[in-house]
PDB file as gemmi writes it, atoms N, CA and C in Angstrom:
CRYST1    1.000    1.000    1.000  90.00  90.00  90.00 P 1                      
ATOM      1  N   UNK A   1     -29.078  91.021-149.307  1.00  0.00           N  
ATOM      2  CA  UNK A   1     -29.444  92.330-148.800  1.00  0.00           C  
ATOM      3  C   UNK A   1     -28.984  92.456-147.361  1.00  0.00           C  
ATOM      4  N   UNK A   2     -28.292  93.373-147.004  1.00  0.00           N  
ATOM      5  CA  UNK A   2     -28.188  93.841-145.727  1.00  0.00           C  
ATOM      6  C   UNK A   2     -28.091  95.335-145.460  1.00  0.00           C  
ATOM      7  N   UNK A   3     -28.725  95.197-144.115  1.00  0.00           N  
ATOM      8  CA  UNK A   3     -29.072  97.047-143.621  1.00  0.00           C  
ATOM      9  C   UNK A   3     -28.215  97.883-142.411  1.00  0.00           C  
ATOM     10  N   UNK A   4     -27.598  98.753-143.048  1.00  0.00           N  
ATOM     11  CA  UNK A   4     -26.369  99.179-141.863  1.00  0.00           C  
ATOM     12  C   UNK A   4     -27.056 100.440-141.313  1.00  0.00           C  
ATOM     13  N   UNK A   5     -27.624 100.615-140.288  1.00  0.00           N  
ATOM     14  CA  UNK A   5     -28.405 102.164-140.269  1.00  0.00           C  
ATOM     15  C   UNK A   5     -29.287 102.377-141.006  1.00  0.00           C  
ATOM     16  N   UNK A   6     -28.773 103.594-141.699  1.00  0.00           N  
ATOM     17  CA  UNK A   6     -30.126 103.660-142.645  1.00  0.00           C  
ATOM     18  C   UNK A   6     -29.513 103.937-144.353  1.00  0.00           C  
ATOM     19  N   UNK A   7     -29.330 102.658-144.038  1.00  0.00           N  
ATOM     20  CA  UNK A   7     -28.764 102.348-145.617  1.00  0.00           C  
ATOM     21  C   UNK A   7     -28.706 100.712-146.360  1.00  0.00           C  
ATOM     22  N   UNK A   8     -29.373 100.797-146.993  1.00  0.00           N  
ATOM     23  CA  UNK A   8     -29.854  99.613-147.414  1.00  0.00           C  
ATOM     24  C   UNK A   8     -28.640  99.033-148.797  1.00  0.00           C  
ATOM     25  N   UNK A   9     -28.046  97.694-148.176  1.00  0.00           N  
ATOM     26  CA  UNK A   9     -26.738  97.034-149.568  1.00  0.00           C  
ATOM     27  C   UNK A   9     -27.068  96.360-150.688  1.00  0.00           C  
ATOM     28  N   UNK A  10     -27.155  96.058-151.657  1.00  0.00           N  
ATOM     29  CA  UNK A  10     -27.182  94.988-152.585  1.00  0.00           C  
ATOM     30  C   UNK A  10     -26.037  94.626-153.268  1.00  0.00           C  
ATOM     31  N   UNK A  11     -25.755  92.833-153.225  1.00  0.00           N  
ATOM     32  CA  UNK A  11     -24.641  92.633-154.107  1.00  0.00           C  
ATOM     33  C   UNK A  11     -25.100  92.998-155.262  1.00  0.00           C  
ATOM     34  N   UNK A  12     -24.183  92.953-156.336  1.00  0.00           N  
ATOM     35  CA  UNK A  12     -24.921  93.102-158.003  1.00  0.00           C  
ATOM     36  C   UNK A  12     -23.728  92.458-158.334  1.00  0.00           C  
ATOM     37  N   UNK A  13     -23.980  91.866-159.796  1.00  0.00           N  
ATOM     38  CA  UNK A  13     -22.965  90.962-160.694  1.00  0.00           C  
ATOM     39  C   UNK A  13     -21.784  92.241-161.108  1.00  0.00           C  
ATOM     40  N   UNK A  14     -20.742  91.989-162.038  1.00  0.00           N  
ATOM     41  CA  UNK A  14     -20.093  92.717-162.227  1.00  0.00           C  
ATOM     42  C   UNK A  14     -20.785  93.776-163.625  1.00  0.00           C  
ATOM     43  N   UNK A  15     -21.367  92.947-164.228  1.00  0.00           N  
ATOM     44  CA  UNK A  15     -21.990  93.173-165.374  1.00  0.00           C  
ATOM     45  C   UNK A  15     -23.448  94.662-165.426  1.00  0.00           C  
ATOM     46  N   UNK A  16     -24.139  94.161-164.298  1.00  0.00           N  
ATOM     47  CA  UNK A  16     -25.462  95.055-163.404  1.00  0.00           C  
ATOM     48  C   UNK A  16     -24.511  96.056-162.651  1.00  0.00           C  
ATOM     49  N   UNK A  17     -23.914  96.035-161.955  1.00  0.00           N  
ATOM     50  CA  UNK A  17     -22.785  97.175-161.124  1.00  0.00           C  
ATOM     51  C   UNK A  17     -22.430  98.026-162.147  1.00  0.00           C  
ATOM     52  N   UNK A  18     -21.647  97.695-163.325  1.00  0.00           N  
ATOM     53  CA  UNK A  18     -21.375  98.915-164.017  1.00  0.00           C  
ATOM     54  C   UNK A  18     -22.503  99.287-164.922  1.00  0.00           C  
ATOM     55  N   UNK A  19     -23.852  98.738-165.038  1.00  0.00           N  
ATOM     56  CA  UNK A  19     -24.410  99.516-165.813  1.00  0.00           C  
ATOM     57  C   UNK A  19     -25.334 100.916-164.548  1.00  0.00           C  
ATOM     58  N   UNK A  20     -25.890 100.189-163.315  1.00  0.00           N  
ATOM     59  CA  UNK A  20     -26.064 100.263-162.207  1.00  0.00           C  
ATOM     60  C   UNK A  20     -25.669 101.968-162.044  1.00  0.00           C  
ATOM     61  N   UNK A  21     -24.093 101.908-161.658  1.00  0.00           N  
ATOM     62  CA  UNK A  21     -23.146 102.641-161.794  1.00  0.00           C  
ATOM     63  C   UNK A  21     -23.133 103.850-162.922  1.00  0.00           C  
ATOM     64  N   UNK A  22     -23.321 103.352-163.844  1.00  0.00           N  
ATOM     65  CA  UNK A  22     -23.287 104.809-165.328  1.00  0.00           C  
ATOM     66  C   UNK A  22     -24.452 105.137-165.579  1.00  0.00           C  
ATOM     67  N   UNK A  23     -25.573 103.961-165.803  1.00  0.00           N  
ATOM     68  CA  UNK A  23     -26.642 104.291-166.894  1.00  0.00           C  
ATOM     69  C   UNK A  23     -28.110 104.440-166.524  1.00  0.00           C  
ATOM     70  N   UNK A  24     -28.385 103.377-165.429  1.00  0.00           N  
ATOM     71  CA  UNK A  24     -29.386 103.622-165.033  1.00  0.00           C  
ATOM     72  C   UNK A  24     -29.727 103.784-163.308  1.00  0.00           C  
ATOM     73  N   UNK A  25     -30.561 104.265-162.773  1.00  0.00           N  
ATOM     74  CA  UNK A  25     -30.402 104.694-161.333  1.00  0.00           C  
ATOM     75  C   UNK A  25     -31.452 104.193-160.234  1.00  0.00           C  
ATOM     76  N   UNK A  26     -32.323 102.843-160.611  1.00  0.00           N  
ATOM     77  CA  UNK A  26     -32.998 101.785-160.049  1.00  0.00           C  
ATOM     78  C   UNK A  26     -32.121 100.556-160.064  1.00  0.00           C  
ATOM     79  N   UNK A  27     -32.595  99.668-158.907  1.00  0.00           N  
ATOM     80  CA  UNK A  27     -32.392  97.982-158.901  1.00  0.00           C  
ATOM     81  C   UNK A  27     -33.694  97.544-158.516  1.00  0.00           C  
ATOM     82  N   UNK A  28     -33.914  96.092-159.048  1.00  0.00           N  
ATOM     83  CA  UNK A  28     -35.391  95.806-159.153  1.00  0.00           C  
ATOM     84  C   UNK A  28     -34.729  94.406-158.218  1.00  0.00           C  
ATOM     85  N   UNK A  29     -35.739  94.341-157.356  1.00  0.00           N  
ATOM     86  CA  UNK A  29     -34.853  92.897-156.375  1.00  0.00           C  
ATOM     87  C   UNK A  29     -36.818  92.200-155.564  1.00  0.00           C  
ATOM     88  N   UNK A  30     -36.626  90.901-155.582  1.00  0.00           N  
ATOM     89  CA  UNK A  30     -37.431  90.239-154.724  1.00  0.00           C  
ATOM     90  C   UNK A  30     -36.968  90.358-153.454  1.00  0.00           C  
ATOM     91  N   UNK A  31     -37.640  90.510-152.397  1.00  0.00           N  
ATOM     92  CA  UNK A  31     -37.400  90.415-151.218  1.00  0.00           C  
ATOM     93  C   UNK A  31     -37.435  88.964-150.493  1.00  0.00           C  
ATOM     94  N   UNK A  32     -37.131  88.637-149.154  1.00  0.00           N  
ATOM     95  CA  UNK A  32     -37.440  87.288-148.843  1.00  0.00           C  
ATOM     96  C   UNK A  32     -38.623  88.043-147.477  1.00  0.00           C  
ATOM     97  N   UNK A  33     -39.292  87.463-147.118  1.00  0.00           N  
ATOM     98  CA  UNK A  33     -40.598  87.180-145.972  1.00  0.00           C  
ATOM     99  C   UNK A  33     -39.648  88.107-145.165  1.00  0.00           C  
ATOM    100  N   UNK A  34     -37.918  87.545-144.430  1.00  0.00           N  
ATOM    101  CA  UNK A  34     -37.171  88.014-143.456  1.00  0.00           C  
ATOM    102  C   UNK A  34     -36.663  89.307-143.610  1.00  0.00           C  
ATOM    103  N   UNK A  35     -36.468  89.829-144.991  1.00  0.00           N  
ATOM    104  CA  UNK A  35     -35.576  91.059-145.962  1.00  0.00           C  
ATOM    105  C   UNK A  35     -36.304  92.167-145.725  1.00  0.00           C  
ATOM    106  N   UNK A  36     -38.088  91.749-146.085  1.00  0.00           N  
ATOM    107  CA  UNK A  36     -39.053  92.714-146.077  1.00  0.00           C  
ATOM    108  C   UNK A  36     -39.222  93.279-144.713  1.00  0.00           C  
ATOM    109  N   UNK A  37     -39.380  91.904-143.558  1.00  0.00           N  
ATOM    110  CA  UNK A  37     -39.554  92.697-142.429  1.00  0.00           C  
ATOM    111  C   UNK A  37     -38.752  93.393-141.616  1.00  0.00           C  
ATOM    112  N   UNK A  38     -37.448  93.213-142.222  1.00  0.00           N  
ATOM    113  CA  UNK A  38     -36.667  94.061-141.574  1.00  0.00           C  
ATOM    114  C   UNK A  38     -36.124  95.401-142.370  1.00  0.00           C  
ATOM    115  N   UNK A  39     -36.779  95.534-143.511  1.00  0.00           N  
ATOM    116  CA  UNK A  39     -37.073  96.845-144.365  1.00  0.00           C  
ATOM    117  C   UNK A  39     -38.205  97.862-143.785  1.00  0.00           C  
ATOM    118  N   UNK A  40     -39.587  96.528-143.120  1.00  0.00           N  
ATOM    119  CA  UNK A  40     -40.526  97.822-142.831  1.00  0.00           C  
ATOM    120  C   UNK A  40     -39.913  98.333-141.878  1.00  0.00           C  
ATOM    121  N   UNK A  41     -39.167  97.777-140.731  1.00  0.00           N  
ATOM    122  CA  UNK A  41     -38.889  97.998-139.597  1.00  0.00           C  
ATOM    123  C   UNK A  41     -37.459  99.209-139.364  1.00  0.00           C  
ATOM    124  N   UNK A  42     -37.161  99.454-140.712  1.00  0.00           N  
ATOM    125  CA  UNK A  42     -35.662 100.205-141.207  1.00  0.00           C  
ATOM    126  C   UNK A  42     -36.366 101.756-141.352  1.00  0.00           C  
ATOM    127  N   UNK A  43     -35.661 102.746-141.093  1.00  0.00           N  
ATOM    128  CA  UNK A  43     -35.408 104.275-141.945  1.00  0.00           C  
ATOM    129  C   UNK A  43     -34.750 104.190-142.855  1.00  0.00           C  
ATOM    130  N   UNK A  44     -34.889 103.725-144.049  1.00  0.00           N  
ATOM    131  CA  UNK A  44     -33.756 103.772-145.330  1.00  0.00           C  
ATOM    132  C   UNK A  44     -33.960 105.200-145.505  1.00  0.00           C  
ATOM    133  N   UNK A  45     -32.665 105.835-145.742  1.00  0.00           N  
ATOM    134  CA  UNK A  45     -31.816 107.157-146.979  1.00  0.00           C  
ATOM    135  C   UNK A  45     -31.411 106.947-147.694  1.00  0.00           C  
ATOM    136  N   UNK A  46     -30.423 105.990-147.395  1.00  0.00           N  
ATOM    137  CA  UNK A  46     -29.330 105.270-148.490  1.00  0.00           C  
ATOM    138  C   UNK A  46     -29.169 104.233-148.896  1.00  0.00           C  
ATOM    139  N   UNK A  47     -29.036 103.998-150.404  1.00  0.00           N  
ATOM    140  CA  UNK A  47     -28.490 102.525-150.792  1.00  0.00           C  
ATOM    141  C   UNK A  47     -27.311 102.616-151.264  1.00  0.00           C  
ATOM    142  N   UNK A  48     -26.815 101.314-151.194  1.00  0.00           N  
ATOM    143  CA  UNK A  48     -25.288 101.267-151.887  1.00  0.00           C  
ATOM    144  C   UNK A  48     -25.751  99.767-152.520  1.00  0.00           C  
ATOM    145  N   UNK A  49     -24.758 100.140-153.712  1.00  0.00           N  
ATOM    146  CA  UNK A  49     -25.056  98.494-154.593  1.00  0.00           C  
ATOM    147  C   UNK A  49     -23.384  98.334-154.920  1.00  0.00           C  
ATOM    148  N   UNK A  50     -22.978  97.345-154.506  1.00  0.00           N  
ATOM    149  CA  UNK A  50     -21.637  96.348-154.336  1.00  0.00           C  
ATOM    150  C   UNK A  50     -21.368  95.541-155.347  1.00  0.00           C  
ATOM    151  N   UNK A  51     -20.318  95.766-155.698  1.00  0.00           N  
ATOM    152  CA  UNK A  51     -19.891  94.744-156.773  1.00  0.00           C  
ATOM    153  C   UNK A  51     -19.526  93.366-155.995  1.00  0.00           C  
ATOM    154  N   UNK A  52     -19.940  92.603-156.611  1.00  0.00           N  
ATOM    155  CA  UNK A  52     -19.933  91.260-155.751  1.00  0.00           C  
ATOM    156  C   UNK A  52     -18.295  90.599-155.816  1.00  0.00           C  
ATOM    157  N   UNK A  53     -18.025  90.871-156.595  1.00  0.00           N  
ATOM    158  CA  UNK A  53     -16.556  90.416-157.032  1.00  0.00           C  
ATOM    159  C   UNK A  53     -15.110  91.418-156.552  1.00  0.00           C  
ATOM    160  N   UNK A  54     -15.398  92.487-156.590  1.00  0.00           N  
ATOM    161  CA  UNK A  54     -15.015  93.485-155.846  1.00  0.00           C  
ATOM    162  C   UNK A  54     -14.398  94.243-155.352  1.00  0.00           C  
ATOM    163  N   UNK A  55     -15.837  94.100-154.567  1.00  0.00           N  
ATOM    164  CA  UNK A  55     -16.306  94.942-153.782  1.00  0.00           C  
ATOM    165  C   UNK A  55     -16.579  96.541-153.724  1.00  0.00           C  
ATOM    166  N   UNK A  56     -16.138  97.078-154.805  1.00  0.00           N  
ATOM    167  CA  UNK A  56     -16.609  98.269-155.530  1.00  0.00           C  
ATOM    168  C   UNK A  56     -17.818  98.679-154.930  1.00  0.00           C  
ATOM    169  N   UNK A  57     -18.009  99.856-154.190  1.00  0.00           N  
ATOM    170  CA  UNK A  57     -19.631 100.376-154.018  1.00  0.00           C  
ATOM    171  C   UNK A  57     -19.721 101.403-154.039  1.00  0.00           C  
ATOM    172  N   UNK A  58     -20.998 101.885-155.198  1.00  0.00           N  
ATOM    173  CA  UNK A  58     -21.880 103.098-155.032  1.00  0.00           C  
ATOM    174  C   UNK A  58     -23.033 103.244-153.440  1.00  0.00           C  
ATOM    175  N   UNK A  59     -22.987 104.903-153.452  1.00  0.00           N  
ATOM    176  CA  UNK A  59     -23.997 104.896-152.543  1.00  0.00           C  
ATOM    177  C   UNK A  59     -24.812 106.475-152.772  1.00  0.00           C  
ATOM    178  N   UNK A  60     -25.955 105.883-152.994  1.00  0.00           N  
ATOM    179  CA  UNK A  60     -26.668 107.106-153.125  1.00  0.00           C  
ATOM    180  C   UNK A  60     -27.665 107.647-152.527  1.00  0.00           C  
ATOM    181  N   UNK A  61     -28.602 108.617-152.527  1.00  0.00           N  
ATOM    182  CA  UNK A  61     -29.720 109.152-151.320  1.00  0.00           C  
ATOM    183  C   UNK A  61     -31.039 108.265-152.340  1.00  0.00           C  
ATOM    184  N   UNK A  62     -31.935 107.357-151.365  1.00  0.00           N  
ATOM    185  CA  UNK A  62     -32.788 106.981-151.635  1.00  0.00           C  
ATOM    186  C   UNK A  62     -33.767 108.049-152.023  1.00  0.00           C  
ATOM    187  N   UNK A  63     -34.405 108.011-153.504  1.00  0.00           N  
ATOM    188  CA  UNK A  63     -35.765 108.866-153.781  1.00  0.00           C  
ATOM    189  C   UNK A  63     -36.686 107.752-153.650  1.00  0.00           C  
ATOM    190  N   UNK A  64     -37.010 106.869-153.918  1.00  0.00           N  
ATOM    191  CA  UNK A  64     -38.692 106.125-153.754  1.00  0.00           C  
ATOM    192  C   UNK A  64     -38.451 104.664-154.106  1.00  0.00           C  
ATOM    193  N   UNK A  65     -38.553 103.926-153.199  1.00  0.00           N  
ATOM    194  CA  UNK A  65     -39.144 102.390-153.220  1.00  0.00           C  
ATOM    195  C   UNK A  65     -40.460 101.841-153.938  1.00  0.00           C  
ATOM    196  N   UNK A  66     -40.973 101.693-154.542  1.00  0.00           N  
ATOM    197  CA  UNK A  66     -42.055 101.091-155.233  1.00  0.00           C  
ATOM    198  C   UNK A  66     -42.279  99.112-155.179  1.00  0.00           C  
ATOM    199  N   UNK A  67     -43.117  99.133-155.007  1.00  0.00           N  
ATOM    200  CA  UNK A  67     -43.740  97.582-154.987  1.00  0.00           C  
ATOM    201  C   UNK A  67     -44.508  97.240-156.408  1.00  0.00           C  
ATOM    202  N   UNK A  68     -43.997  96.193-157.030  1.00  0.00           N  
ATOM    203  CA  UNK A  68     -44.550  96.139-158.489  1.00  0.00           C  
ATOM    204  C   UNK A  68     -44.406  94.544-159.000  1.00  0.00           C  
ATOM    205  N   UNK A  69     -45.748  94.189-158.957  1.00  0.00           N  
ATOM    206  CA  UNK A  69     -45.208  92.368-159.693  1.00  0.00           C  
ATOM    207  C   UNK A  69     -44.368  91.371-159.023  1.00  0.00           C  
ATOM    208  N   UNK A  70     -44.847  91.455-157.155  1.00  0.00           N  
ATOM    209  CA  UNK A  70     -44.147  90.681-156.414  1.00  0.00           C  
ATOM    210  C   UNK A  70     -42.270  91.170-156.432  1.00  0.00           C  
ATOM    211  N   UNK A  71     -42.217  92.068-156.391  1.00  0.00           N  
ATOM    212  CA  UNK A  71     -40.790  92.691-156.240  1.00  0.00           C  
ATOM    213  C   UNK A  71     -40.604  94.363-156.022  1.00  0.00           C  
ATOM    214  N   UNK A  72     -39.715  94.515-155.370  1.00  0.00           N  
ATOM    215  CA  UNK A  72     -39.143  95.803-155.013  1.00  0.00           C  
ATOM    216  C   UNK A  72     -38.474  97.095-156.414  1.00  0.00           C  
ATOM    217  N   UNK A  73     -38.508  97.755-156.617  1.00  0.00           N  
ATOM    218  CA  UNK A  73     -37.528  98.730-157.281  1.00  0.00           C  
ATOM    219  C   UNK A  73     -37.442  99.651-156.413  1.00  0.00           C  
ATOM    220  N   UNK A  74     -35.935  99.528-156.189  1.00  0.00           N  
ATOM    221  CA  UNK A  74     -35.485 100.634-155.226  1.00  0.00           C  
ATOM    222  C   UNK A  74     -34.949 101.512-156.481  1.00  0.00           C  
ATOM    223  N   UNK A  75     -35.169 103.085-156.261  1.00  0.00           N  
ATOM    224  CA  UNK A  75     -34.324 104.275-157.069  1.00  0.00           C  
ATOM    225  C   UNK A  75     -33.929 105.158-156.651  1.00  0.00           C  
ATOM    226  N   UNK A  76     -32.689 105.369-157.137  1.00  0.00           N  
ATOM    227  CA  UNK A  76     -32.079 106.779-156.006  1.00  0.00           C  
ATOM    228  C   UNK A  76     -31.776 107.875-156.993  1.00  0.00           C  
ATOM    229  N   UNK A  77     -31.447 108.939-155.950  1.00  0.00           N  
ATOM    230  CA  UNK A  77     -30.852 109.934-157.251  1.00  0.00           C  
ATOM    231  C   UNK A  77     -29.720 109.673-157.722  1.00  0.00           C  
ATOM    232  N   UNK A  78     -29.782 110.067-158.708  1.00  0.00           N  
ATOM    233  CA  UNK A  78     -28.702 110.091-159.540  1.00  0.00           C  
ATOM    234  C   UNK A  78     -27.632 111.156-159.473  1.00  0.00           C  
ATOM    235  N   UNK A  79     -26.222 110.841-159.309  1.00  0.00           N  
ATOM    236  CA  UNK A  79     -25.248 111.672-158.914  1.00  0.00           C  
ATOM    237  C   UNK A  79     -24.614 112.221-160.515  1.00  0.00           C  
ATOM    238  N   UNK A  80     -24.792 113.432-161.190  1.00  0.00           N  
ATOM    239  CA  UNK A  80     -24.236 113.481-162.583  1.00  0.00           C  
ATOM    240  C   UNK A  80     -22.852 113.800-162.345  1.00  0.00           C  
ATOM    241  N   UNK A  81     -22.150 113.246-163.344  1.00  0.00           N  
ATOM    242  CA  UNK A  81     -20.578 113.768-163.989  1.00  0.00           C  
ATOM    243  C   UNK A  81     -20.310 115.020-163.728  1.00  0.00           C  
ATOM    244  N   UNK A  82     -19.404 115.306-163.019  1.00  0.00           N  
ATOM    245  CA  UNK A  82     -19.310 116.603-163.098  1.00  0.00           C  
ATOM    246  C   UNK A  82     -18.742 117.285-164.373  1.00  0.00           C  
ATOM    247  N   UNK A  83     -19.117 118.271-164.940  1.00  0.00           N  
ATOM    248  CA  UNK A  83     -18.744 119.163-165.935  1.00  0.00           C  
ATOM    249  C   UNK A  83     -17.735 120.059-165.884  1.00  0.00           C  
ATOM    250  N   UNK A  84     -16.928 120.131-166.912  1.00  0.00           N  
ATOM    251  CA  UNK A  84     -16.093 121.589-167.030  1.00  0.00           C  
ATOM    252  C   UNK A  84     -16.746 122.349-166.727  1.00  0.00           C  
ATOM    253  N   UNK A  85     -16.727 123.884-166.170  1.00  0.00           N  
ATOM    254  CA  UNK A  85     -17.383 124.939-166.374  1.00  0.00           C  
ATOM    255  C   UNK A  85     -15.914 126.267-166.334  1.00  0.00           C  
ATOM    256  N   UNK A  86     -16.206 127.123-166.943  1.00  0.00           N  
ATOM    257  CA  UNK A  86     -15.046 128.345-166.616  1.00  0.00           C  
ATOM    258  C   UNK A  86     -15.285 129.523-166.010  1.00  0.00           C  
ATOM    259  N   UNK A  87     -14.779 129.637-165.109  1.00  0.00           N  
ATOM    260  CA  UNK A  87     -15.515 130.452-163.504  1.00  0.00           C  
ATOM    261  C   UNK A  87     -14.306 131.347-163.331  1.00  0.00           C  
ATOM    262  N   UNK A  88     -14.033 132.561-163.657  1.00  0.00           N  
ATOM    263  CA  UNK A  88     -13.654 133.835-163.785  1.00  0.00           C  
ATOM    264  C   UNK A  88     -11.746 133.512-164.532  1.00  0.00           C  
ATOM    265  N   UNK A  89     -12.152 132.665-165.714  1.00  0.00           N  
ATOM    266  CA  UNK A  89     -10.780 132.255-166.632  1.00  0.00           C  
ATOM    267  C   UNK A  89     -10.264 130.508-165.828  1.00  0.00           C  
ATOM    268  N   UNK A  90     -10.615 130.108-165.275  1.00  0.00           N  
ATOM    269  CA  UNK A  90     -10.449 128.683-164.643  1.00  0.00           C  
ATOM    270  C   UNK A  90     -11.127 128.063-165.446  1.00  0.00           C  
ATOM    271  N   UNK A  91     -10.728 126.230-165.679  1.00  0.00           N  
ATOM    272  CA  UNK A  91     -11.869 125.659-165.831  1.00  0.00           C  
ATOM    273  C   UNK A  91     -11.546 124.912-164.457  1.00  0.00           C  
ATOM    274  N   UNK A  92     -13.031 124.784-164.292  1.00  0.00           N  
ATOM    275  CA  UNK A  92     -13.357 124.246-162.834  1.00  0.00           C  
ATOM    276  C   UNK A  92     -14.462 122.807-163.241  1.00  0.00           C  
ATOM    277  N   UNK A  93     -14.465 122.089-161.958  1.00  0.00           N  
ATOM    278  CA  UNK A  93     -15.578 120.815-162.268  1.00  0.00           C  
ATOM    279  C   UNK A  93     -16.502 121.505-161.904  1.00  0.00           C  
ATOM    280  N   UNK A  94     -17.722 121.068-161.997  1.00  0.00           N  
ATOM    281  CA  UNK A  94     -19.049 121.124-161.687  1.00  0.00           C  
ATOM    282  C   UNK A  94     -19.815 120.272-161.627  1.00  0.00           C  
ATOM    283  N   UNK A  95     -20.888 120.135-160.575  1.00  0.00           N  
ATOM    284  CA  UNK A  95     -21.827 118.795-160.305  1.00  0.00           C  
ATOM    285  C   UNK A  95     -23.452 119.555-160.758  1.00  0.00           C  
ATOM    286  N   UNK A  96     -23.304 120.656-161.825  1.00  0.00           N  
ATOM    287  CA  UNK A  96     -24.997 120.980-161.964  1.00  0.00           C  
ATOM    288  C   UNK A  96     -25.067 121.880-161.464  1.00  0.00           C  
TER     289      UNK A  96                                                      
END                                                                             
């Protein structure tokens, strides 16, 4: 774990990164004694989770940290696919 501003990193395997990445929009991580206190001591917005192999990274706006069973789940929003849409005879992308 490391904290650049206010944005909090995690490596992830290659395997956790792409599911990470498509499917689901939490990481569940133990902290260490040193990790935590320099989390309370942080403004997190953002996380980014890193492909460890790499180096591939998402980064998204932090929605809610939770404490659960001696470990962290950090979750952010989720950024959707953008969509076709057809906007006066165009098709155009769309994010929603």
């Amino acid at each position: 774990m490391e904290i650049k501003a206010t944005m909090i990193i995690f490596n992830s395997t290659p395997e956790n990164y792409e599911t990470e990445m498509n499917q689901k929009n939490c990481t569940v991580r133990r902290l260490s004694n040193d990790d935590l206190a320099l989390l309370k001591k942080s403004r997190i917005k953002w996380i980014g989770i890193r492909n460890e192999e790499t180096k591939e990274m998402i980064v998204r706006p932090i929605a809610n940290i939770t404490y659960w069973d001696e470990r962290y789940i950090f979750t952010w929003v989720p950024f959707e696919k953008p969509q076709p849409v057809e906007y006066k005879g165009l098709e155009v992308m769309h994010n929603g």
